[in-house]
Every structure is written in C-alpha cells, then in structure tokens.
DSSP file (Angstrom, degrees, kcal/mol; ACC not computed):
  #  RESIDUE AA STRUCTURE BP1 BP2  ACC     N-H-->O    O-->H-N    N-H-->O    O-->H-N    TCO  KAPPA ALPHA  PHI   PSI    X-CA   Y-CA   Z-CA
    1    1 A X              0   0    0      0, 0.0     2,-0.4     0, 0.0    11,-0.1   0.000 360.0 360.0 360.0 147.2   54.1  -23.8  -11.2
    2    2 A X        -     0   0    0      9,-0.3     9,-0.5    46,-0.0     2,-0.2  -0.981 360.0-161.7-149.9 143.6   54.8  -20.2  -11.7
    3    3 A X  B     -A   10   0A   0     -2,-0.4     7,-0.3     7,-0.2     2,-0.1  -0.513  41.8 -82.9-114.8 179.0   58.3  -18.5  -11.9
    4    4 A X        -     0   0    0      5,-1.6    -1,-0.1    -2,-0.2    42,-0.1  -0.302  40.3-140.1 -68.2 162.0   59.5  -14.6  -11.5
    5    5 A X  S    S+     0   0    0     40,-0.3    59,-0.1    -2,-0.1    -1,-0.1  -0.108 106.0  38.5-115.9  20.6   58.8  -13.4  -15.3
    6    6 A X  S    S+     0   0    0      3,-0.1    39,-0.0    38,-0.1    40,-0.0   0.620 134.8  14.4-138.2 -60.0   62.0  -11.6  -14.7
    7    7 A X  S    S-     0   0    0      2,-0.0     3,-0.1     0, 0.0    -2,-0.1   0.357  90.9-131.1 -66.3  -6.4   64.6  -14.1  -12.3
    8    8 A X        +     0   0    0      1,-0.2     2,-0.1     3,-0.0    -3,-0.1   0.711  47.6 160.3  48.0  24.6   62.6  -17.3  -12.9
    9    9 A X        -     0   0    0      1,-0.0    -5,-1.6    -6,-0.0     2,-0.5  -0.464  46.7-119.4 -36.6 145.4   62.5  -18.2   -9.3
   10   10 A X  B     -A    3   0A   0     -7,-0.3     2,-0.7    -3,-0.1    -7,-0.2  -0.901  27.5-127.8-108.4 107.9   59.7  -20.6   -8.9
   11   11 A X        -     0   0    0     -2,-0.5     2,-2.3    -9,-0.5    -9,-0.3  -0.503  14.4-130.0 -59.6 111.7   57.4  -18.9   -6.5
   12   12 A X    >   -     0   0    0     -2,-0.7     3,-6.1     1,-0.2     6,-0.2  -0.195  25.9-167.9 -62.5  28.4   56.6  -21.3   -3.6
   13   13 A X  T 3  S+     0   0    0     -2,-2.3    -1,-0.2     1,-0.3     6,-0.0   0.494  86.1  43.2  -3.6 -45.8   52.1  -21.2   -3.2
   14   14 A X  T 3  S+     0   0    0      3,-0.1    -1,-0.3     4,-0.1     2,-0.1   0.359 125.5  36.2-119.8  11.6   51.5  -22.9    0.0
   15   15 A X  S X  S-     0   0    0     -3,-6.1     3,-0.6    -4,-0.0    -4,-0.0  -0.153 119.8 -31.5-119.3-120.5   54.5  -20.8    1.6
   16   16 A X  T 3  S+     0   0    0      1,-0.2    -3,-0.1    -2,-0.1    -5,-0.1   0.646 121.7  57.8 -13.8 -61.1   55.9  -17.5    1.4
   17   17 A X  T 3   +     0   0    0     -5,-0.1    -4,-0.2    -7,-0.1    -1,-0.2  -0.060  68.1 147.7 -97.9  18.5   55.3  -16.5   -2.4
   18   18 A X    <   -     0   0    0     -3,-0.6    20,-0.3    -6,-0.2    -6,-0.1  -0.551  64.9 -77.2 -72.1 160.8   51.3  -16.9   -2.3
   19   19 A X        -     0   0    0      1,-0.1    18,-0.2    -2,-0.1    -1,-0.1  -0.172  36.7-137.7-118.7 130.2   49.7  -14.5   -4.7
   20   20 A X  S    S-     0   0    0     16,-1.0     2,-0.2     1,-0.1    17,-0.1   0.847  78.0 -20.9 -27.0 -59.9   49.4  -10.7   -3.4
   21   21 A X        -     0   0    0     15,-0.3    15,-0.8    13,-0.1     2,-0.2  -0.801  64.2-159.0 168.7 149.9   46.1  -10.2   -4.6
   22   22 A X  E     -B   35   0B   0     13,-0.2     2,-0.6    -2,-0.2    13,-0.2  -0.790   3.8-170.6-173.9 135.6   43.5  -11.7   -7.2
   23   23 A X  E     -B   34   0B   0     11,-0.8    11,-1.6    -2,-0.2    62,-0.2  -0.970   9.3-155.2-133.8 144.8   40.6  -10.7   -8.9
   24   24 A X  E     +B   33   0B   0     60,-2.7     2,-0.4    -2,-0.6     9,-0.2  -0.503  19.0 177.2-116.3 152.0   38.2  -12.8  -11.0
   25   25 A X  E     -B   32   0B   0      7,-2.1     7,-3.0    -2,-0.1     2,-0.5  -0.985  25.3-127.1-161.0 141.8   35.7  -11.0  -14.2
   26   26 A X  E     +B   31   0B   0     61,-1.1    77,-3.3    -2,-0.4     2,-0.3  -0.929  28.4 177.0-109.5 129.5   33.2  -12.3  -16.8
   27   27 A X  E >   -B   30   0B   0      3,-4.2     3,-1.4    -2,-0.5    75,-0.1  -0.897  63.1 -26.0-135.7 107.6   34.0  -11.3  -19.7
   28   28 A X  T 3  S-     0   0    0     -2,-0.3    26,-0.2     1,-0.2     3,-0.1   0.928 127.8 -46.5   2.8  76.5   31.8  -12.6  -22.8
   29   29 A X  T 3  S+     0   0    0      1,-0.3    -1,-0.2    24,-0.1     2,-0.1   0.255 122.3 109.1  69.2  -3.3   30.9  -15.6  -21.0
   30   30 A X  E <   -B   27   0B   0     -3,-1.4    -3,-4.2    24,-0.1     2,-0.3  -0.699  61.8-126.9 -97.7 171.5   34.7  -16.4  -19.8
   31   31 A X  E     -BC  26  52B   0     21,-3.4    21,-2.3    -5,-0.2     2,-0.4  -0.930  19.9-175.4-106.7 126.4   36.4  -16.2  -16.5
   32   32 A X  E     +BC  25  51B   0     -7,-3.0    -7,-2.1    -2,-0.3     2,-0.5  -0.965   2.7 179.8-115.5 148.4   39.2  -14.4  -16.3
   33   33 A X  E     -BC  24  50B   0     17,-1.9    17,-2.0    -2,-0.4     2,-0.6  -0.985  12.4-158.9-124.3 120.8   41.2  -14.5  -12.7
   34   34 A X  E     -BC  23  49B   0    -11,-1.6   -11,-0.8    -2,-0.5     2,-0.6  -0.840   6.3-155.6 -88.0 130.4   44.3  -12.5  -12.6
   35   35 A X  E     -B   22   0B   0     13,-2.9   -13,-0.2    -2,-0.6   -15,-0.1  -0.736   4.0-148.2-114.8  95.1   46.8  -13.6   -9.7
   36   36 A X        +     0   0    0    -15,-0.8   -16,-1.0    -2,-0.6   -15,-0.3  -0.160  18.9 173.1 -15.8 113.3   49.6  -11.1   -8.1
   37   37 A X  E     -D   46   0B   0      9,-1.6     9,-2.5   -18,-0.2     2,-0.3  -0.876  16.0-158.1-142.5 144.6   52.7  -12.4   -6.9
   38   38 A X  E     -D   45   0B   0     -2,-0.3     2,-0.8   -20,-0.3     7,-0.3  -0.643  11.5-144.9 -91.8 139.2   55.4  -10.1   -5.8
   39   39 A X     >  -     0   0    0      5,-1.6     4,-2.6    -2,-0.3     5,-0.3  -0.896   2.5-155.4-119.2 130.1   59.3  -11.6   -5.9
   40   40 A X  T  4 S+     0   0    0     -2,-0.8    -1,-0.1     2,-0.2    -2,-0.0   0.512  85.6  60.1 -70.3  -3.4   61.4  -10.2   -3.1
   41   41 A X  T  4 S+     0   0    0      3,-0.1    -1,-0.1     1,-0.0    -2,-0.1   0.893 120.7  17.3 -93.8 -60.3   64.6  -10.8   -4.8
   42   42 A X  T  4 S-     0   0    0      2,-0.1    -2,-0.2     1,-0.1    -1,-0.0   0.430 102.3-121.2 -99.1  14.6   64.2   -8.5   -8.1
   43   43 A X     <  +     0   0    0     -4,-2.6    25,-0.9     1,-0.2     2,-0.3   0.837  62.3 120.5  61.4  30.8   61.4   -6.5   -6.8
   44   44 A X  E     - E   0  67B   0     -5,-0.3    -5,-1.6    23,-0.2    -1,-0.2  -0.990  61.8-110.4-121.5 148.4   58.5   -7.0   -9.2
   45   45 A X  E     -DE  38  66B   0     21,-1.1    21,-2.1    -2,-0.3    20,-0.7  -0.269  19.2-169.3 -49.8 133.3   55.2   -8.2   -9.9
   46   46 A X  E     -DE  37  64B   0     -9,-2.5    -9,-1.6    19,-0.2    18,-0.3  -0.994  22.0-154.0-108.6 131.9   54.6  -11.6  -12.1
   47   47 A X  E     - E   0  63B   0     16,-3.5    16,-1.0    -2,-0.4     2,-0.4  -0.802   1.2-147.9 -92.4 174.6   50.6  -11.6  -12.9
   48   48 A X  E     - E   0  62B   0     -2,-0.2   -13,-2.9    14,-0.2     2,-0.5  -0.951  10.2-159.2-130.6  94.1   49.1  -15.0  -13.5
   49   49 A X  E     -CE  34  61B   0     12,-2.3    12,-1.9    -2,-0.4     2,-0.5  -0.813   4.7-167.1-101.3 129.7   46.1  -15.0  -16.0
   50   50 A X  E     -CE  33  60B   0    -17,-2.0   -17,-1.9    -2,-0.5     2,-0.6  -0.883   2.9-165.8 -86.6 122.1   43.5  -17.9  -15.9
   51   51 A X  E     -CE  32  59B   0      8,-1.9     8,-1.6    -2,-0.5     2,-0.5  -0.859   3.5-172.1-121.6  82.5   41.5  -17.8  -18.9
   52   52 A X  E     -C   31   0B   0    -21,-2.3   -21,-3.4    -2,-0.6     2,-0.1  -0.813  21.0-155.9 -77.2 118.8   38.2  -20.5  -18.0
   53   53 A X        -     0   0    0     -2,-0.5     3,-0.1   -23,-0.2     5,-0.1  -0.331  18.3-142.9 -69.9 163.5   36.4  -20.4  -21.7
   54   54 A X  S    S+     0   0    0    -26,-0.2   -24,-0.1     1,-0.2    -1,-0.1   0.264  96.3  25.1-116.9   4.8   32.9  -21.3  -21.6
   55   55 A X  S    S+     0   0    0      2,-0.1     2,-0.3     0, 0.0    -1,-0.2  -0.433 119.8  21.9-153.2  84.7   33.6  -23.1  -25.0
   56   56 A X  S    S-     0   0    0     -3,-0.1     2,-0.1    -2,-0.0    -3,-0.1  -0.814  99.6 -38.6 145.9 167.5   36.9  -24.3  -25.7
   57   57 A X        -     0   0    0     -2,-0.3    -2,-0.1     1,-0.1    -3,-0.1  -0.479  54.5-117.2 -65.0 139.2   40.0  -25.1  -23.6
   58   58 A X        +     0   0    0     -2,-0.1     2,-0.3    -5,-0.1    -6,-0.2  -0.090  39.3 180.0 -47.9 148.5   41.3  -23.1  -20.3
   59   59 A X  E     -E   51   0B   0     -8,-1.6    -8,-1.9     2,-0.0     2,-0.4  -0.988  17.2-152.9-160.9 175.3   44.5  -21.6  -20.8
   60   60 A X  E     -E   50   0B   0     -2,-0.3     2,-0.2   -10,-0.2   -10,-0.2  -0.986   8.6-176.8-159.6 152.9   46.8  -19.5  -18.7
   61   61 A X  E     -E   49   0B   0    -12,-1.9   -12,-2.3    -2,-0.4     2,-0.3  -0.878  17.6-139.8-146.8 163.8   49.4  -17.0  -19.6
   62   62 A X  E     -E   48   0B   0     -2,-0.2     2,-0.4   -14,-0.2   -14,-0.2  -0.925  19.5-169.1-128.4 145.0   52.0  -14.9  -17.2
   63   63 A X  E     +E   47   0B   0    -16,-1.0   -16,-3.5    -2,-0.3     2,-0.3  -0.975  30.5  32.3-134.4 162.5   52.6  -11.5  -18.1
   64   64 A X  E     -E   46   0B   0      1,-0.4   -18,-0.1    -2,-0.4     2,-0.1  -0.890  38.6-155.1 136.0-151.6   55.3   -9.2  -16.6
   65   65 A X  E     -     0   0B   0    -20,-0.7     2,-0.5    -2,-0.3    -1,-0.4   0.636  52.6-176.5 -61.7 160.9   57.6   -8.5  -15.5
   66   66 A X  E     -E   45   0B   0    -21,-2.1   -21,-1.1    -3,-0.2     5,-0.3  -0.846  30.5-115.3-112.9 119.2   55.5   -5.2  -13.8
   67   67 A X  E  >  -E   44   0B   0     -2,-0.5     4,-1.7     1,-0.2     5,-0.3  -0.242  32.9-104.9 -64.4 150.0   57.6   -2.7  -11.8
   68   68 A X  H  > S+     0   0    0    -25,-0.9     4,-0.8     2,-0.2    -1,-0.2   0.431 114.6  50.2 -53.9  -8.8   56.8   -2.7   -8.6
   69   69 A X  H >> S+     0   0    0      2,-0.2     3,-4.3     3,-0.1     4,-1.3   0.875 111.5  51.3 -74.7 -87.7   54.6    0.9   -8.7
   70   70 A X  H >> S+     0   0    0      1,-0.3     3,-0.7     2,-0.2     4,-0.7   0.592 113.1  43.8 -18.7 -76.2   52.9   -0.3  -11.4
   71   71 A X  H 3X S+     0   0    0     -4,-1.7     4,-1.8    -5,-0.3    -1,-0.3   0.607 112.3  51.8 -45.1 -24.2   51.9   -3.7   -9.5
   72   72 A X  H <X S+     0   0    0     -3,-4.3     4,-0.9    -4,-0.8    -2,-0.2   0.734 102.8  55.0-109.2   6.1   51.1   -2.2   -6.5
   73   73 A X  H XX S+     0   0    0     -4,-1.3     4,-0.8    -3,-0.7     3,-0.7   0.979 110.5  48.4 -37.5 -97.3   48.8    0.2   -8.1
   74   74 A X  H >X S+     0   0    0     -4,-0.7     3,-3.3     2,-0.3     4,-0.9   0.790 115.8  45.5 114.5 -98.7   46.9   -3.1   -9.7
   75   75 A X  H 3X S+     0   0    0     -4,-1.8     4,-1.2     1,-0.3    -1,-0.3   0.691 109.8  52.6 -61.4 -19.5   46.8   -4.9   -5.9
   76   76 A X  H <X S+     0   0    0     -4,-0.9     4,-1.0    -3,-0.7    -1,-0.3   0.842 112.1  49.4 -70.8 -39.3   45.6   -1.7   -3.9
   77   77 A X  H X< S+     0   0    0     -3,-3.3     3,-1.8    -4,-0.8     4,-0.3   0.999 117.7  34.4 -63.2 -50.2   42.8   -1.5   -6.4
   78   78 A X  H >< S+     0   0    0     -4,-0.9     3,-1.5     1,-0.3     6,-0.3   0.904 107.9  67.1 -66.7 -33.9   41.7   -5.2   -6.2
   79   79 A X  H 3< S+     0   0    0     -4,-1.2    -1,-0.3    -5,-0.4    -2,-0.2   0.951  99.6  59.2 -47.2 -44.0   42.6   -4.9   -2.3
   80   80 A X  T << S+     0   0    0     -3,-1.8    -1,-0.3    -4,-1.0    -2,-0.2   0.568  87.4  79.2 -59.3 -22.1   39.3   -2.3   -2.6
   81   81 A X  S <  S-     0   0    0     -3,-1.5     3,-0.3    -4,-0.3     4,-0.0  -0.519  71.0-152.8 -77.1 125.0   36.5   -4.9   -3.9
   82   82 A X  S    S+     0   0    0     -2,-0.2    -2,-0.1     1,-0.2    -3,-0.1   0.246  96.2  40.1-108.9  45.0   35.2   -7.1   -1.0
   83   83 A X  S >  S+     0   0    0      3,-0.1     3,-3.5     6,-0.1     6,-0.2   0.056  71.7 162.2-147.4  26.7   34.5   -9.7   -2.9
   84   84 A X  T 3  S+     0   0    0     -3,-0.3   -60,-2.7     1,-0.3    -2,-0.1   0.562  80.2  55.3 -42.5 -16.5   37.8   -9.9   -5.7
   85   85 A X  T 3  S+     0   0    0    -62,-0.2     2,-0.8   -52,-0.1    -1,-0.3   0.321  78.7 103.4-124.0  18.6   36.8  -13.5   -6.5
   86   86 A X    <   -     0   0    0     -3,-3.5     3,-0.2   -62,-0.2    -3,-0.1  -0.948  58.9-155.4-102.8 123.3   33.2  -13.1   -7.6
   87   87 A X  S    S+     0   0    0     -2,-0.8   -61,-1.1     1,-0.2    -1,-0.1   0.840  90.9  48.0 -38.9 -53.3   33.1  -13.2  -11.0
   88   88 A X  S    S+     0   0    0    -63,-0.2     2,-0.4     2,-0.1    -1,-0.2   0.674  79.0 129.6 -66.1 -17.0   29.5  -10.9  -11.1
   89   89 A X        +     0   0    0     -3,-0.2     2,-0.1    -6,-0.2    -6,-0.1  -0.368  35.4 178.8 -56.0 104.4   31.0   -8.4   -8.8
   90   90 A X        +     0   0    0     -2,-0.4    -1,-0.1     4,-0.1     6,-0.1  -0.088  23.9 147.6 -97.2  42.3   30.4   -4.7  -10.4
   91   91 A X  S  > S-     0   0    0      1,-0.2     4,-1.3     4,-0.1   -10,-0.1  -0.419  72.0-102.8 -56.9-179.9   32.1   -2.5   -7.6
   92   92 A X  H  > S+     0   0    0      2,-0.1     4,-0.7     3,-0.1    -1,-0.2   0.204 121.7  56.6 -93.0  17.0   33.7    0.4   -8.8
   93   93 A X  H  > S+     0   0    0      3,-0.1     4,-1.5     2,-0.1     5,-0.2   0.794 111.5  48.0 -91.4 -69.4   37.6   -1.6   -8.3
   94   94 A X  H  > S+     0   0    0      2,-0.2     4,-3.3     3,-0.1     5,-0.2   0.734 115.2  39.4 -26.6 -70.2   36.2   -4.2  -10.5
   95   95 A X  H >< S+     0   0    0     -4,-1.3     3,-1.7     1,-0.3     5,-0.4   0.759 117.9  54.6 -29.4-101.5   34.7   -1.7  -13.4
   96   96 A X  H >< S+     0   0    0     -4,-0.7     3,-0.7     1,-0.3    -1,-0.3   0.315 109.6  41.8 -25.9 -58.7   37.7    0.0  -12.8
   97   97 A X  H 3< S+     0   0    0     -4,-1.5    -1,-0.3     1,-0.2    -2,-0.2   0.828 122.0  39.1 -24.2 -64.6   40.3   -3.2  -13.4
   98   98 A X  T X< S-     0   0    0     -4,-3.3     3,-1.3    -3,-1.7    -1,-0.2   0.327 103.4-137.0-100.8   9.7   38.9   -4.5  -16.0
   99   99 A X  T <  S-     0   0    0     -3,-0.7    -3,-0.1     1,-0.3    -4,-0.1   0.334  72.7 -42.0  76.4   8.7   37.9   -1.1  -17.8
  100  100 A X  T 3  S+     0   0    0     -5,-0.4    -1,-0.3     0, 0.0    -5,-0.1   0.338 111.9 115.7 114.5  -3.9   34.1   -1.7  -19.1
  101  101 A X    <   +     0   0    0     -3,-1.3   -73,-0.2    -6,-0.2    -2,-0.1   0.986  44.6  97.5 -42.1 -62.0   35.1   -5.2  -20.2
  102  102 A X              0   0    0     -7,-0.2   -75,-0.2     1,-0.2   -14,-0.0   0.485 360.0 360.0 -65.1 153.4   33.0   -7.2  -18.0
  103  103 A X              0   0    0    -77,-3.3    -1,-0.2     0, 0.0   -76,-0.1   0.560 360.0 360.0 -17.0 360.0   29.3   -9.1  -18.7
C-alpha cells in the first residue's frame, strides 16, 4: 500500500491511482525501480523506491512529497526510454535519471 506523502490518501493500484511512470537501474549489483504516482487532490508526485539488494534484504522507501513541475520533469524523462523497466537499459533518459550511477 502506498499513500500521498503529502494527504495520505491511499492510492488505489488496480484503479485510478496506478503509477505515472517507472523506471528500473542497476546500480552496484542492485535494482532500483522508482514508481510515479500523481494525487489529484493535492497535486503532487509520491515516488515509490524498490531497492532489490543482490545481498541482503529488499526494502522500499517513499520520498516526496514532489511538486508537480518537479514530478513531471522526472515522468517525461522516463516517458523517453522505451524500455523504462529494463534494468541494463543505457539510453540517454536512463543515464540521464540516474546520473552516471548505473552498472
């Protein structure tokens, strides 16, 4: 379950509130997936990070809230990748996203 990080509404997955945008990165040998979701009442971005370790426990953090420029900055880049949920992917919206992190 994931709320607004700013009204704590609990965003709805399998209706409405499914995730803007998401883009997955290897990053010394983890997966990181970040997940968009926009809330129509206060007009911001929540992100959703999944952090798959490749040695150790998974763990997941929310960061935001992100004002809505800011957030749709963030999902118009990933929107540019055609492949946002391959990990290996080095377009130039990946690079870009994740700044030189990645494998």
């Amino acid at each position: 379950m994931i709320r607004c990080s700013h009204c704590q509404r609990e965003f709805d997955r399998k209706g409405e509130d499914k995730s803007v945008a998401f883009i997955s990165g290897s990053i010394m040998g983890d997966e990181y997936i970040e997940s968009y979701f926009f809330c129509d009442n206060c007009g911001v971005y929540t992100v959703e990070i999944y952090h798959d370790r490749f040695m150790g426990e998974d763990e997941i953090s929310v960061r935001g809230p992100l004002p809505k420029s800011e957030g749709d900055a963030k999902v118009n880049l990933i929107q540019q990748c055609p492949e946002p949920w391959d990990k290996k992917c080095r377009c130039e919206a990946h690079r870009s996203y994740f700044g030189g992190w990645l494998d």
